[in-house]
N, C-alpha and C positions, 0 to 999 in steps of 0.2 A: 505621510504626515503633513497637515496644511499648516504650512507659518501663518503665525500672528503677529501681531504688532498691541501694545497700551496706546489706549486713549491719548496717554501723557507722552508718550516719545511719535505718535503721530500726527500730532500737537505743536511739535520740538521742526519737526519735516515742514510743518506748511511757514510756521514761523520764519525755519531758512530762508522762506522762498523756493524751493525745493518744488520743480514737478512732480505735482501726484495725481493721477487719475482714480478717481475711486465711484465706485458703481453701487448705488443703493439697490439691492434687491426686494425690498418691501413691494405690496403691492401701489397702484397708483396713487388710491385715497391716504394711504398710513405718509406718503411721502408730501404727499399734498400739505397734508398738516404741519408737518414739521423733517428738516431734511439739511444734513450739513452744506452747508455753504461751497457751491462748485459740485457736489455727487451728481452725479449722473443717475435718472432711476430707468434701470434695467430688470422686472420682476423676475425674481429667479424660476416661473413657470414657463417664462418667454429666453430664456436665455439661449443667446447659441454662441456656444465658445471660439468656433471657427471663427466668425462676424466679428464676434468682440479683438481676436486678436491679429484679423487682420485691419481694425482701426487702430491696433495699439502699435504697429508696428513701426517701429524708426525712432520711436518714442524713449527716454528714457525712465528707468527706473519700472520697477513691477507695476503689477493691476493690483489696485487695493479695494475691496470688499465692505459694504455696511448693512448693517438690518437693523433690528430692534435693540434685539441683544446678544447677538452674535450667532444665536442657531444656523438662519437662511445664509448666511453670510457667508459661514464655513461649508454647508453643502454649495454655494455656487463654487467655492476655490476645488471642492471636489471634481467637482464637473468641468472646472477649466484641467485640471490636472488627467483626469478619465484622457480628455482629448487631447493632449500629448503637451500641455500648454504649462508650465510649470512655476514661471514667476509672477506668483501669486501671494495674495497678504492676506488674512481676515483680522478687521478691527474687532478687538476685544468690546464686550460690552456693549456694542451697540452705537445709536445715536446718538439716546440717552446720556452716555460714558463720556462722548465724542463732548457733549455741551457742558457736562460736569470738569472736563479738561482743560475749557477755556473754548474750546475750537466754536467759529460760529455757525449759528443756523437760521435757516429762512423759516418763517412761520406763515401760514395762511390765516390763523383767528380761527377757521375752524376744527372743533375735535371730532375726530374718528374712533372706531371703535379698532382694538388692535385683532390680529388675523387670531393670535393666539388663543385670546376669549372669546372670541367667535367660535373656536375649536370647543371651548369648557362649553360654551351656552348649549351648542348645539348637539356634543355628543352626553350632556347630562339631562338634555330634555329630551332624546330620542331613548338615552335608557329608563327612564321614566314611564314616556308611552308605553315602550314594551311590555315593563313590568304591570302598567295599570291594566292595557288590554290582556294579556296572560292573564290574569286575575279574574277579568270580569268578564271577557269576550271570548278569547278560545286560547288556552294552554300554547299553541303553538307560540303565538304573539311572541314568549318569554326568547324565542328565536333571536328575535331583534335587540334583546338588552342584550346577550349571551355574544350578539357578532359586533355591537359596540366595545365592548368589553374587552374583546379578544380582539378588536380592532387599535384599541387601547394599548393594550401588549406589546402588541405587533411593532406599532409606533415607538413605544419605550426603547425596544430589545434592538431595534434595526437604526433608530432614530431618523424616521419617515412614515409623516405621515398624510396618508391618504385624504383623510378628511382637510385637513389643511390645504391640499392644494386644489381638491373641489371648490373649497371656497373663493379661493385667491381668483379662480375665473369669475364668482358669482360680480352682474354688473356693478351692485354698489361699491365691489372693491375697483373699480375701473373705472368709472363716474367720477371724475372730481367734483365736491362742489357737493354734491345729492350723496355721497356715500354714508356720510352719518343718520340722517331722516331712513336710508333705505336699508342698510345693513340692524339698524336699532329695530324696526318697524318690523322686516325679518324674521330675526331673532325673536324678538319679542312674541314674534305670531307662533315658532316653535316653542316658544318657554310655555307662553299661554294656551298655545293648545295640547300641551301636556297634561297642564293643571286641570283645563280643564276635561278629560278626561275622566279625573279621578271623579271631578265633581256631575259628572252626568252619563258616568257610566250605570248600564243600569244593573241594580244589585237582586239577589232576592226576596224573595217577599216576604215580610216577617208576622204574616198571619196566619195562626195558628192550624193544623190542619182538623183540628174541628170546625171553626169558623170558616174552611175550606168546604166540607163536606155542607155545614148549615147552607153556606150561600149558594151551593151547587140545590140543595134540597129545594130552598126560597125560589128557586128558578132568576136569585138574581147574578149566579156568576156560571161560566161553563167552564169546560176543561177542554182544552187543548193540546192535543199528542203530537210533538214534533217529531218523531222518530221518523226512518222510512219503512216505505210500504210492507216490507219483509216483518220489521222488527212487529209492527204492529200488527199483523197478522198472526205472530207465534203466540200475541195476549194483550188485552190494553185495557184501560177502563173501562167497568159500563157506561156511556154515555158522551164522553171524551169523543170529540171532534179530529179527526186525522186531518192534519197538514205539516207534510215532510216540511224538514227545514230547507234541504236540496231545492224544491219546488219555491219556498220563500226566496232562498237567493237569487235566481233565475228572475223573478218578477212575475207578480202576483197582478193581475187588472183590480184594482177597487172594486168594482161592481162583484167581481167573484167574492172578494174578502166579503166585503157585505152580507153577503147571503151566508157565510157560514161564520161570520164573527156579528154578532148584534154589539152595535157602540154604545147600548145603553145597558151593557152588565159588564163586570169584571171578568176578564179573560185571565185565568189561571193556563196557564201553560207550565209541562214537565216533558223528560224527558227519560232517558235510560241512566243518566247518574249528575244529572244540573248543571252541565253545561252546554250544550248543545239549545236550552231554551232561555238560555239568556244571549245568546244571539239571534235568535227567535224576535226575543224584548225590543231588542237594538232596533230591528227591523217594524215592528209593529209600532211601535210606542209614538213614533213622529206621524202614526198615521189617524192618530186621537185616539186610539185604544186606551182604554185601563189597562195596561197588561203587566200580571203578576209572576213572574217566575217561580215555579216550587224547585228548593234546593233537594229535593227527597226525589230519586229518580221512581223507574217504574214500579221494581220490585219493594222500595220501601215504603211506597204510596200503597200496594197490595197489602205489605205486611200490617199496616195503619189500619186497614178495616175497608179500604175501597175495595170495591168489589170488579172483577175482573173478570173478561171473557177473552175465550180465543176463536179468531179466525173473522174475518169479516164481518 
C-alpha cells in the first residue's frame, strides 16, 4: 500500500522548514511549464530506484513524489517499493492541488499539452481511422479500433498504460521550450488525418446500374474485374477488363495501366461482394482515373442482366 500525504499537511512540512525531497515525475515539457518550487523532475519512464536512493541516502525524512494528479506519482512509489525501497510518499492531487494549498510554484509562460490528453487525442483518433478504413478500405482495418479499445481496457483494469508511456519518450515531450508547437502540431496531424479519412475515403458509386450498363454500351465507361486470376476464370463479364487487385498492390508501371485503363472514360470497377474494388479506387483514383466502384459484387451484377462468360 503507497502512503500519501494532502496537498494541505505537505504544505504544513515545507512551512516548518522541514527537509523534503520530492521528485516530479511528469515528463520534461509538462514540468517545464509549471513545477512546485524545489521538485526535482525525474520522468517516471527514466526512473531508477536504486540511483534515486542512493542519492537519498544520509538524508532525512522519506522521498516524496508529484505528477499531475497523482496517477505517475503513485506508480513511481511503486516502483521505489518493487525495489526493496520503502519510505516513500505520493502527493495527493498533484501539482495542481500542491498550488491550490498555498505551496509555490515556478512557471515558465509557456503551456503544454498534458501526457494524459495526448493519450484521449491519440487513442480517439486512431479508433476513428480504423473504424473509417474498416468501412471503406478493407474490414480488417476495424482490427485497429478493436486493439485500441481493448488497449483501453487493459489500461483501466491494470492501471498502465502503454500508450502513455510511448508518448512520454515522444521528443516534444523532452524538448523544453518547442513542446507545445510539436506535440499540438502532432496530435493535430493524427486528429486531422482521421477526419480526414472519412472525408476522402473513397465510397461507392451511386450510379445506377442501368446508367452502368448505358455507359458501358456508349463505349464511354468500361469494367474492370479486380478479382484474381482463378476467380475470374470460373466467370466474369462480357467485356470486363481483368486486373487482380494482388497485382495493383504490388505496383502497376503507368504505361501498363494505360494501355488497359483509357483516362478518358469512367472506369467502373467490381468485384466478388464490393470490397476488395474499393481498394482498387484507393489505388487508381490518385492516378487521374474516374474510377467508380460497384457496391453489387460479381454474382449480383449477373443477376442485373450483365451478361457473363467463363474461362478466358
Amino acid at each position: 500500500m503507497v502512503a500519501t500525504i494532502s496537498p494541505g499537511s505537505f504544505a504544513d512540512l515545507r512551512r516548518r522548514g522541514e527537509g523534503v525531497t520530492l521528485i516530479d515525475v511528469r515528463t520534461p515539457a509538462e514540468y517545464d511549464e509549471v513545477h512546485v518550487e524545489g521538485a526535482r523532475n525525474i520522468p517516471l519512464d527514466r526512473l531508477d530506484p536504486r540511483a534515486i536512493a542512493t542519492e537519498h541516502a544520509g538524508k532525512a525524512g522519506p522521498l516524496y513524489f508529484v505528477c499531475k494528479s497523482g496517477g505517475r506519482s503513485q506508480k513511481a512509489c511503486e516502483q521505489m517499493i518493487a525495489a526493496g525501497i520503502h519510505d516513500v510518499v505520493s502527493v495527493e492531487g498533484g501539482t495542481a492541488a500542491c498550488e491550490t494549498a498555498g505551496i509555490g510554484v515556478a512557471r515558465s509562460g509557456r503551456k503544454v499539452m498534458s501526457l494524459e490528453r495526448q493519450v484521449r487525442i491519440c487513442a480517439g483518433g486512431l479508433v476513428v481511422l480504423g473504424a473509417v478504413l474498416g468501412q471503406f478500405v478493407n474490414p480488417a482495418w476495424h482490427a485497429l479500433s478493436a486493439f485500441i479499445g481493448a488497449g483501453l481496457v487493459f489500461a483501466g483494469v491494470t492501471d498502465t498504460c502503454g500508450m502513455a508511456m510511448m508518448l512520454a519518450k515522444m521528443p516534444w515531450n523532452q524538448v523544453r521550450g518547442a513542446a507545445t508547437c510539436c506535440a499540438r502540431a502532432v496530435l493535430l496531424a493524427v486528429t486531422l488525418g482521421s477526419a480526414g479519412a472519412v472525408a476522402l475515403a473513397v465510397e461507392h458509386t451511386q450510379d445506377s446500374l442501368a446508367a452502368v450498363q448505358q455507359a458501358v454500351a456508349d463505349q464511354k465507361a468500361v469494367l474492370v474485374d479486380v478479382r484474381e486470376t482463378e476467380e475470374w476464370n470460373e466467370g466474369h463479364l462480357s467485356g470486363a477488363r481483368s486486373l487482380p487487385l494482388s497485382v495493383l498492390e504490388k505496383g502497376v508501371k503507368p504505361e501498363s495501366l494505360t494501355n488497359l485503363l483509357p483516362k478518358n472514360k469512367i472506369i467502373y470497377v467490381h468485384c466478388l461482394s464490393g470490397g476488395r474494388c474499393l481498394q482498387a479506387a484507393d489505388i487508381l483514383a490518385p492516378l487521374g482515373y474516374d474510377v467508380r466502384p460497384l457496391k453489387p459484387g460479381y454474382q449480383a451484377l449477373v443477376a442485373a442482366g450483365f451478361p457473363a462468360v467463363v474461362g478466358q
